[in-house]
N, C-alpha and C positions, 0 to 999 in steps of 0.2 A: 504494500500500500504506500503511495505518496502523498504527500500533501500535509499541512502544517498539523502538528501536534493538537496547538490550541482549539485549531476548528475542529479537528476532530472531538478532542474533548469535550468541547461545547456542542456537537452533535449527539454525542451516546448519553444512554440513560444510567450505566452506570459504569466504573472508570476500574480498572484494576490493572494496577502498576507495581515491581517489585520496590527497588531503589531507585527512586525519579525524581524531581523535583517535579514531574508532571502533576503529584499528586498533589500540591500546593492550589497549580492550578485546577485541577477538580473539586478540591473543597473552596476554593473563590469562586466557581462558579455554581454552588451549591449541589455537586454530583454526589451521588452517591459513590464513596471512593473506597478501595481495599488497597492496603500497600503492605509490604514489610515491617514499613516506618511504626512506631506506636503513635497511632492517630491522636491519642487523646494530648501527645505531644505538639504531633502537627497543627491541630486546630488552636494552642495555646501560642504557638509560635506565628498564626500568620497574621500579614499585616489590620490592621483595622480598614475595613473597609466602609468609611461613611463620607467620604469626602475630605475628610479633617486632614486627611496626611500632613501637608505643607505647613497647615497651624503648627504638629506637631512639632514637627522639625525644628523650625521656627523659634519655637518655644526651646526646645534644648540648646541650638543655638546660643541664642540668648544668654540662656543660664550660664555656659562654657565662659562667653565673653566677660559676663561679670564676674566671674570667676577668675578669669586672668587679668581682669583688672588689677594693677597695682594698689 
């Protein structure tokens, strides 16, 4: 089979991958996912998804800078 990883994943109803970072992308697209990985893992490790990223960022930024303020 050819063709991008992502679409595919965003095509199937449910995702099963060994060792992949694909499986990141299946639980961001709400798939039902099976990996190797301990999921209950994965799901703590991935990004927040609601828009906020760049606040976040932002925000730690910040913090670092004042932080190395003299």
């Amino acid at each position: 089979t050819t063709g991008s990883a992502e679409e595919m994943i965003a095509n199937c109803d449910v995702l099963l991958t060994r060792y992949s970072s694909t499986a990141f992308v299946g639980l961001a697209l709400g798939k039902e996912t099976y990996s190797d990985f301990d999921m209950d893992q994965m799901r703590h490790l991935m990004p927040v998804q609601n828009g906020s990223a760049a606040r976040g960022i932002a925000e730690v930024c910040r913090g670092l800078l004042e932080a190395a303020r003299p």
